[in-house]
N, C-alpha and C positions, 0 to 999 in steps of 0.2 A: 604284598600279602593282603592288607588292608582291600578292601571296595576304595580305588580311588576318588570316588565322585566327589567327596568331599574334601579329596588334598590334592587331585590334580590339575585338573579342569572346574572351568564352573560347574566344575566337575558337574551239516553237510557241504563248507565249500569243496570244489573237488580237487582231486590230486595233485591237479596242475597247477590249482591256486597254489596249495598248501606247497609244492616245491616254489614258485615264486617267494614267498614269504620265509620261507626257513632255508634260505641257502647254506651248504654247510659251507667252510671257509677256507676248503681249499685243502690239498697236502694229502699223501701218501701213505700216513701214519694210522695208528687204530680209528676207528668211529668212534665217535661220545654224540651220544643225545643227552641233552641238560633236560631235567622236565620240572616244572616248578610255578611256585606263583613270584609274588612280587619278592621275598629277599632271596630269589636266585636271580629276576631281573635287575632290582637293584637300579629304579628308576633315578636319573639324575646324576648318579656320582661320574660318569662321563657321558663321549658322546651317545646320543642316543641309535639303537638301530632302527629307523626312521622304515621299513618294508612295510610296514603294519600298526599297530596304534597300544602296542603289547609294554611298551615303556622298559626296552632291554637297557643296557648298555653296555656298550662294547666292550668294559672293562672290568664285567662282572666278573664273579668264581670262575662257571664254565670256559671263559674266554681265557680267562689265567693260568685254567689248571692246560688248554689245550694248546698252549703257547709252551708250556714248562714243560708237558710229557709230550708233545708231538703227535697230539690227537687231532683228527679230521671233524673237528665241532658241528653240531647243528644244533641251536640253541632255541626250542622251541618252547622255554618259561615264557609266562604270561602274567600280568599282573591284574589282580582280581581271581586269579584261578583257584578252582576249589578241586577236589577230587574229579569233581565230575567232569573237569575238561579233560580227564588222561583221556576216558573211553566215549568220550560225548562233546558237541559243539561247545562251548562258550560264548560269551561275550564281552567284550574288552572290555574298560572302563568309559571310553568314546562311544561303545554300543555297536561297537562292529562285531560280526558273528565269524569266530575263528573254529577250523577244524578241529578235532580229535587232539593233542599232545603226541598220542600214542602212536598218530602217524605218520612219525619222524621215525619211529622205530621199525627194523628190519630181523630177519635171521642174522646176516651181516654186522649186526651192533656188536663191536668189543665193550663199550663200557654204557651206562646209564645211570646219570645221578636223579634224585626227586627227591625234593622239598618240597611240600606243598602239605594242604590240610588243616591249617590256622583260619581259613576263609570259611570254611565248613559251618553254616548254622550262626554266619554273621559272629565267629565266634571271637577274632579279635578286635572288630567291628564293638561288638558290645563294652569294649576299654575303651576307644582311641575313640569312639563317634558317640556311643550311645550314652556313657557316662559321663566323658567331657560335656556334654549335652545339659545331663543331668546337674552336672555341679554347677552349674552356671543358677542354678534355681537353687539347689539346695546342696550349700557347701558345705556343711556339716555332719556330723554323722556318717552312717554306712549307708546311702542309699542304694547303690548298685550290687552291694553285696545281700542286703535286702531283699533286692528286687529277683534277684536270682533265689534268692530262696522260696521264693514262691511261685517261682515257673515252673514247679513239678517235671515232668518229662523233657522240659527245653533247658532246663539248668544245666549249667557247664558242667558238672560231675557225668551227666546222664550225654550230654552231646558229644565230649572226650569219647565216651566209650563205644558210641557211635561212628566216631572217625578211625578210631582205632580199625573199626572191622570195615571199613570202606577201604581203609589203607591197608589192611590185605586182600582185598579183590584187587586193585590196582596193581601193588606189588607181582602177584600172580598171573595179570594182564602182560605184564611186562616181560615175566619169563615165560610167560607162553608162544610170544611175540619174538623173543632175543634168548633162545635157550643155553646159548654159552656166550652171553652177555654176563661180567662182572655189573651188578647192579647196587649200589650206593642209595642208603638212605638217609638225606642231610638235614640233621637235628637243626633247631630255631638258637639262636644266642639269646641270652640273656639281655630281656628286651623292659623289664620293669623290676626296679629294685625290691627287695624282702620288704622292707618298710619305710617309712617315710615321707617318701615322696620328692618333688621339687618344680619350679614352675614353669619347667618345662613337659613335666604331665600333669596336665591343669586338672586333677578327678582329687575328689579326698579325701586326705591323708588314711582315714581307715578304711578305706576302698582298695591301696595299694595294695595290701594284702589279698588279696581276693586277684586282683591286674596276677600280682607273681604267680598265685595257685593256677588259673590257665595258661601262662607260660610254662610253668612246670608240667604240669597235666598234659599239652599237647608233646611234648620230648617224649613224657613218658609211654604216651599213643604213640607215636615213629618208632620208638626204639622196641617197642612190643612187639610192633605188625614186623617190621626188618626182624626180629628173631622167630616171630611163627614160620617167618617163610622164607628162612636161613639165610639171609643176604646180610651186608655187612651195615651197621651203621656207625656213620661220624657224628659224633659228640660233638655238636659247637657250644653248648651249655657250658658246661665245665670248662671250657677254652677262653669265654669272652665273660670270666670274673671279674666284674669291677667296669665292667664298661655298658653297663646299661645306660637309659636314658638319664637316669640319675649319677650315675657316675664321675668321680673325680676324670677321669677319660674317655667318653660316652663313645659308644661306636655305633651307637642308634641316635638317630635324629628322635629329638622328642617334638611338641607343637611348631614349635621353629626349628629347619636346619642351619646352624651355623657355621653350615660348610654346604661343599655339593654334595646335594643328594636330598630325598624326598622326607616331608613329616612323619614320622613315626617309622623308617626303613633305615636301612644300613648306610653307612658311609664306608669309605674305600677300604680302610684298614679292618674292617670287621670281611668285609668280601676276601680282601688278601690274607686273611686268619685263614678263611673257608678251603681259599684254593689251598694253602698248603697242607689242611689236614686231608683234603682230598688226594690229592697229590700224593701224599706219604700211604692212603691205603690204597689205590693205588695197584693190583698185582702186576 
């Protein structure tokens, strides 16, 4: 989800490429196109899929839910991806320029999940880079909650509601593309505690508050646009209680992973939450 540059690395191609890169995985069963940024790829927690420089792994949501329902996967999340990659090129976190999202998708598609929308306006970028940034100078205080208060039209209340209505262009992109495609739109978990804090989200403490309101605030953008435009949405919010990065069970890697998987991204058991509420909607 995050802009990798800072936690991975030192930190129009045509049709042909793009089937190159998105092989689906084979099998007789419905179609699923996965669409998303980085917590549907879910850099790290296993092997990588190595086609491209999009930081999948193999053992993400989509690959779980098409192992368990017997769907013919093509998993074309991206990490770094914003809205704009559904209907427009991208660029990876390596800087390689990938096609469309969107065209992975057919009349043909039984199912489509998408996650995506947190990258929007650098907006989880602004907790995980720009604030850690900030507390390193001034640990005290609210500064990033501050600092958004004075961005006028770039503040998180006003750029939520901006994503909101990009993510129903997309959404609509999607059924225009897949009109009797079941389309799935998959909420963020619960990624920064109500308050507190802990030292593995190094920003402070009266900052957190502010970290959960854009957590909150993009669910409530998903789950909005998925009802203007009647498609179903899964709740991972309400699912992954207690397992934030602060959490006695964390299911988000916080500055350090202490396990496999990337800083500030999902580890295996938050992906395996995902597939099975996928799974269960499912029709």
């Amino acid at each position: 989800m995050v802009r990798l540059i800072a936690v991975v690395s030192a930190l129009g191609l045509t049709g042909a490429l793009l089937s190159g890169c998105l092989l689906p995985r084979g099998g007789s069963g419905p179609t699923y196109v996965a669409m998303g940024d980085s917590y549907t790829a879910a850099p790290y927690i296993g092997r990588l899929d190595k086609r491209d420089t999009c930081f999948r792994s193999r053992n993400n949501y989509p690959h779980l839910v098409a192992d368990e329902a017997d769907l013919d996967l093509t998993d074309a999340s991206c990490a770094a991806a914003t809205t704009e990659a559904v209907e427009g090129e991208q660029r990876t976190p390596q800087g390689k320029v990938r096609p469309p999202q969107l065209d992975a998708v057919d009349r043909d598609t039984d199912v489509v999940t998408l996650g995506i929308g947190a990258n929007d306006f650098n907006l989880i970028g602004r907790i995980i880079i720009d604030c850690v940034k900030v507390a390193r100078t001034v640990p005290a205080g609210q500064p990033c909650t501050d600092l958004d208060a004075r961005a006028g039209d770039d503040a998180v209340d006003s750029r939520l509601v901006e994503m909101e209505q990009r993510l129903v262009a997309v959404i609509e992109a999607v059924r225009a593309k897949a009109p009797d495609a079941q389309v799935l739109v998959i909420g963020y978990p619960q990624i920064f505690p109500e308050s507190g804090g802990c030292s593995d989200l190094p920003i402070p403490a009266a900052d957190v508050t502010f970290a959960r309101r854009l957590n909150v605030g993009a669910n409530k953008a998903l789950e909005a646009a998925a009802t203007e435009t009647g498609v179903d949405f899964v709740d991972v919010f309400a699912e992954t209680e207690g397992h934030d990065i602060c959490g006695d069970d964390p299911w988000i890697a916080g500055a350090i992973a202490h396990e496999k998987g990337q800083p500030y991204h999902p580890y295996a058991e938050e992906q395996e939450l995902v597939a099975r509420l996928v799974t269960e909607a499912l029709d």
